[in-house]
Each structure stands twice: as structure tokens, then as C-alpha cells.
N, C-alpha and C positions, 0 to 999 in steps of 0.2 A: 710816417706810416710805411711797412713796408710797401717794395713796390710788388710783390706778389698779390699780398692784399689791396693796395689799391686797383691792382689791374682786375678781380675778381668784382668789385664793385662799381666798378666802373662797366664790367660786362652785365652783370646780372639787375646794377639798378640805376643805371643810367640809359640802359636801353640801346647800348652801342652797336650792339648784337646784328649782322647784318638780316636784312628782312629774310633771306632766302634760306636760313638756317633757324629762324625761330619755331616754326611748325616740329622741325627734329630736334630741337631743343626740348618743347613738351613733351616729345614722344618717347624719345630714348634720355633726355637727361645726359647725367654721365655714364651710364653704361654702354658695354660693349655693342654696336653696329656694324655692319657691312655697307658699306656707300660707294656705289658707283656717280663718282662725277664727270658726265660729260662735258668737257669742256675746263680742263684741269690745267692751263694759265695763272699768270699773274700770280703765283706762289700760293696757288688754293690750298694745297694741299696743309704749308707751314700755318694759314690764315685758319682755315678750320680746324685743327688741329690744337689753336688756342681755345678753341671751343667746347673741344671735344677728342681731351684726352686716350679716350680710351676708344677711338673709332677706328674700325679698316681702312683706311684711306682707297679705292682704287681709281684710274684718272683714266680717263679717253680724252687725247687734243691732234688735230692736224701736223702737231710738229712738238717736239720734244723741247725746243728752245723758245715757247712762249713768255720769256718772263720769268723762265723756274730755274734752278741751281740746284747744285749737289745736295745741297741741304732741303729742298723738296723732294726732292725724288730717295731720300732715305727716311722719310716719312710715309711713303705710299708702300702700300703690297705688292703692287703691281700698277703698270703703264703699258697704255696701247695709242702707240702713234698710227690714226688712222683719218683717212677718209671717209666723214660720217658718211657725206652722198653716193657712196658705192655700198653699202650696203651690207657691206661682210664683220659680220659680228660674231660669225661661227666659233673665235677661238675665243672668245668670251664665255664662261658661264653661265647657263642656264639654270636660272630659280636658284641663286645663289648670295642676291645682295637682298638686303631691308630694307634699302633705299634708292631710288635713282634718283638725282640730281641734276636737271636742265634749266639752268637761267641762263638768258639773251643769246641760245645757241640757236634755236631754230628762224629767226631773222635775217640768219647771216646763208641760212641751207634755200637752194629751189625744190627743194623735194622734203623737207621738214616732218610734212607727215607721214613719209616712210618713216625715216629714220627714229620718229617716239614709236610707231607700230611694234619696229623691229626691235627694239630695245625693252620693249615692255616684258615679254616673257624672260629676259636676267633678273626681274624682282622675283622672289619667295611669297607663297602665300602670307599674307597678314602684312605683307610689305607695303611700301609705300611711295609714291611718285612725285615730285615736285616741279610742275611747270612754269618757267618764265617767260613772256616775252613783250613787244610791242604790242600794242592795245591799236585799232583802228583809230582812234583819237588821237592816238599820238600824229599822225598824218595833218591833224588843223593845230599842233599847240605852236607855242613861238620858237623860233630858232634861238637855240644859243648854244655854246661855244659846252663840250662835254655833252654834247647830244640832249634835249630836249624836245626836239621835233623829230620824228622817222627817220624823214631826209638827211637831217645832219650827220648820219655816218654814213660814209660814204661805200660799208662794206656791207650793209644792207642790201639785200638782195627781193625778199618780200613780205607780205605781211599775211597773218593767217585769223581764221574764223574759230573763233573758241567754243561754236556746236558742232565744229568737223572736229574739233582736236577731241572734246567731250566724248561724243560717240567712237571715235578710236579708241579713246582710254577704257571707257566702256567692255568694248569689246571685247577686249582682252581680260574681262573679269576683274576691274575694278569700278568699285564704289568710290564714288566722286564726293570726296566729304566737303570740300569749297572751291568757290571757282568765282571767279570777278574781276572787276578796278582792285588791283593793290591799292591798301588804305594802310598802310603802318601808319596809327598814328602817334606814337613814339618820335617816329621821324617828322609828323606836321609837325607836335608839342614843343619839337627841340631844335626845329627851322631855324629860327634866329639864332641859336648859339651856331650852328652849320655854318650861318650866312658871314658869321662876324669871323671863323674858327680857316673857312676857305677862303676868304679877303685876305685875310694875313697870313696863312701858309701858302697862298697861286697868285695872289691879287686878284683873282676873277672867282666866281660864284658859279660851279659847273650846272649844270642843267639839269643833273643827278636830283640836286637839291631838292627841286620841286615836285619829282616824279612821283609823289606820294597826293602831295594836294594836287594836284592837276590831273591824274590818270594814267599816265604816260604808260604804264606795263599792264598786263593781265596777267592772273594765276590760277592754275588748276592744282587742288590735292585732294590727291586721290590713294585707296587702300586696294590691294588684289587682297578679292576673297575666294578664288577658285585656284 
């Protein structure tokens, strides 16, 4: 089989798809998006991109050298190396993107709920918001090796209340279409292959693994209607 075709099957009905991309996956499909990704490391840009061909890629990260190459950064529109905790978004665009994009960034901020405030007027009406982070629960699950417990990264800084983040989102004229314990359960379903697939590629079983059956993150999506 080709390998174009297998890699399209392997996304679409395997379920590979990472959790934080399926919501814009029903919503825009293949067509054309605007996405602000805060937090655009670890070669988001090439990673999503396999997803979603036909997207604007743009990236907010503290440092240009997370992880990313020449070959990320000719995939985005635009990159802005900044300091989320200072607050200056000003040469960013207003009501410009369809989506903003924040998984596991505001755990790592002391001021977190600035920085989604500030960021929320760069969505366009009918746009759309996708939050990730650590769940209070995560604070009792087990320790293990690829963060499964709070504690275990050590660049964690704090944890936040998902009816303060709510009502911020709120505020800014979005309807809140879901919000909870992430449950992909695609990712329970296919635990075992994970478990057998990370043994033989790490030798160890990251803590990733579980964060679906256990709790470990919360999500907020949310739509601006004003």
C-alpha cells in the first residue's frame, strides 16, 4: 500500500489524530483556517500540518529554538518569540485567526489567566478557542516518568480553576460548547497497543498514556459569538 495512503488511514481511522486537534478537525476539515498556536515547539507546526494541509499555520513560543527547524518555520505565516507573562500582544492581530490553540501552556504561566484574557480578542467572530491543561486531580494521580502527576514536571508553576477560566472565556463573547475531564476515548480503546508500541520504542510506558483514563488534563471549547 502506498505510504500516502496508509498514513491517511492510519489518521482518519485509527484514531492517531492527536486529542487537541480533533474538535478543528470537525470543524474546518480540510479547508482553509487561520490558527494561532500558542505554544508552537516540538515542530507543531510540520506535526499539524500533517493534519491540515491547507491551514495558516501562526506560532507564539518563548524562544525560537524549541525543538523547531528550518523546515517548521517554512511552514508558518508568521512567529512571534515572546513572553507570554508580559502581556504585549499588541503586534498580533486582532479578530484575525478562526482558532486559537493553548494545550499545557498555561501550567507552566503564574498569571495564565491574563494571558487567555489577552489573547482571546485575536479570534474572529464564529471563531473558536481550544483549552488545555492540568485538571486539579492530576495533583493525587501516581507519579511516573513523562508526567502523570502535576508534580512530576518540574516546570510547572501552578494550577488553575476551570469556572475562573470559564467565565474569562465567557467574557469575551464566547459560548462555551464543552468543557471537562478529557475523555478521548479512542486513546482508552487503543491503551494497549500504546502500552506494547512505547515499551519497544522508550522501554518505559510515559504517563501520557493514561491521561485519558485517569483525568490528568481539562478542556474548555469554546466559539466567540460577538
Amino acid at each position: 500500500m502506498p505510504r500516502i495512503t496508509q498514513n491517511r488511514i492510519l489518521r482518519n481511522w485509527l484514531f492517531i489524530m492527536p486529542t487537541k486537534l480533533k474538535r478543528l478537525k470537525k470543524t474546518y476539515g480540510n479547508r482553509e483556517f487561520y490558527l494561532l498556536d500558542v505554544g508552537a515547539g516540538n515542530h507543531s507546526a510540520t506535526q499539524l500540518k500533517k493534519y491540515f494541509p491547507n491551514c495558516k499555520y501562526y506560532g507564539i513560543d518563548i524562544s525560537k529554538d524549541y525543538n523547531n527547524d528550518a523546515e517548521d518555520f517554512n511552514l508558518m505565516e508568521n512567529f512571534w518569540e515572546k513572553d507570554l507573562t508580559k502581556l504585549d500582544f499588541s503586534d498580533i492581530p486582532d479578530g484575525f485567526f478562526d482558532a486559537l490553540l493553548m494545550t499545557h501552556i498555561i501550567e507552566h504561566l503564574y498569571n495564565g489567566e491574563l494571558v487567555v484574557d489577552a489573547l482571546l480578542n485575536k479570534v474572529k467572530t464564529n471563531g473558536f478557542i481550544y483549552l488545555e491543561y492540568p485538571s486539579q486531580k492530576s495533583t493525587r494521580l501516581p507519579s511516573k516518568k513523562g508526567t502523570l502527576n502535576f508534580y512530576d514536571d518540574d516546570t510547572h508553576v501552578r494550577l488553575y480553576n476551570i469556572n475562573v477560566l470559564i467565565d474569562i472565556i465567557k467574557s469575551n463573547g464566547f459560548t462555551v460548547l464543552k468543557f471537562g475531564a478529557r475523555k478521548d476515548f479512542a486513546n482508552i480503546m487503543t491503551m494497549p497497543i500504546r502500552i506494547i508500541i512505547s515499551k519497544i520504542k522508550h522501554g518505559y510506558v510515559p504517563g501520557g498514556v493514561f491521561w485519558d483514563l485517569l483525568g490528568f488534563a481539562e478542556f474548555i471549547w469554546a466559539k466567540k459569538k460577538v
